[in-house]
C-alpha positions, 0 to 999 in steps of 0.5 A: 519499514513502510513510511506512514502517508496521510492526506497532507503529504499522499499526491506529493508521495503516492500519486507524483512517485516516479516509481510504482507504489503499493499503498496498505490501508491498514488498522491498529487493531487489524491482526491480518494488517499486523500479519503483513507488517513484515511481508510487506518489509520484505517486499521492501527488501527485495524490490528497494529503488524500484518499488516505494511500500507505504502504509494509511492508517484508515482510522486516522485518514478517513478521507483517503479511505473514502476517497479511494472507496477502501472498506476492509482491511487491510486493502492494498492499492496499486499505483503507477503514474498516479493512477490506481492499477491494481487492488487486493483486499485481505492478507495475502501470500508475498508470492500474491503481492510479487505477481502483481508487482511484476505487473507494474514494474 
């Protein structure tokens, strides 16, 4: 299952990963956030030591959604180094999310 980040802990896991992350902005209330849950654990299954899957809560962490200017969701970001690659807004097909990996890795 995707760890939850917010603002105290986001550089530390996200932007200084040694591996590529994928970040979901995501609500409670949100049903296409819920409909990810469990392509992004499989995500997790298949790319494990290679890819880190964490979740924002944006109803919670409100200045990481602005910051990174997130507007919907869920809206998905793509980092590497510590620099956003890559993003997606809505639910996606794992096999939409896989291509971008791929990108990444």
């Amino acid at each position: 299952m995707a760890v939850r980040v917010n603002e105290d802990n986001f550089e530390a896991v996200v932007l200084k990963s040694d591996l590529p992350v994928l970040v979901e902005f995501y609500s409670d209330s949100c049903v296409p956030c819920k409909q990810m849950s469990p392509i992004l654990g499989d995500l997790e299954d298949d790319y494990e030591n290679r890819l880190k899957i964490v979740k924002v809560n944006s109803n919670y962490d409100v200045s990481l959604a602005t910051r990174f200017r997130v507007m919907a969701s869920p809206t998905i970001l793509f980092f590497k180094h510590g620099e956003e690659i890559n993003r997606t807004r809505g639910l996606k097909k794992k096999s939409e999310l896989e291509e971008i990996i791929s990108e990444l890795l």
